[in-house]
N, C-alpha and C positions, 0 to 999 in steps of 0.2 A: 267063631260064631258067638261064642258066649260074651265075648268084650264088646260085638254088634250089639248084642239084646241089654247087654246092663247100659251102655250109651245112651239107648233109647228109651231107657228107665230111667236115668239122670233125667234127660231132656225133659220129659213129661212131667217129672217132678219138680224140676225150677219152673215150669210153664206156670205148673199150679201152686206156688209157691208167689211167682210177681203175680198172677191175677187174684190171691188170697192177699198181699200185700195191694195190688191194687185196689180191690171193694174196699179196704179197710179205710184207707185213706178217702175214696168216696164219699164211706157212710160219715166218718171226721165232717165233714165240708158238711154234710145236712146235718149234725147234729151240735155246730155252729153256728148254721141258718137260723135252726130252731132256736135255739137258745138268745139269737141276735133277735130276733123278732120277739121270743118273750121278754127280754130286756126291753126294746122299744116299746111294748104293749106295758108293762108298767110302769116305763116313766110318763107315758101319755095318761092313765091314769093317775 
């Protein structure tokens, strides 16, 4: 029983572990965006 419940403690922890590594790599890509568009906005100035 105890080897059941810490399995399922593992699992839930890698779960939250890729979707902590997933947002992160998200917010990358929008703080790229942004960054790509303030780049744009001062060369056109």
């Amino acid at each position: 029983d105890e080897d059941d419940g810490n399995g399922e403690e593992d699992q839930g922890l890698r779960i939250s572990e890729e979707e902590r590594i997933q947002e992160e790599e998200e917010a990358d890509e929008l703080y790229r965006d942004v960054d790509f568009n303030q780049g744009r906005g001062l060369q056109v100035s």
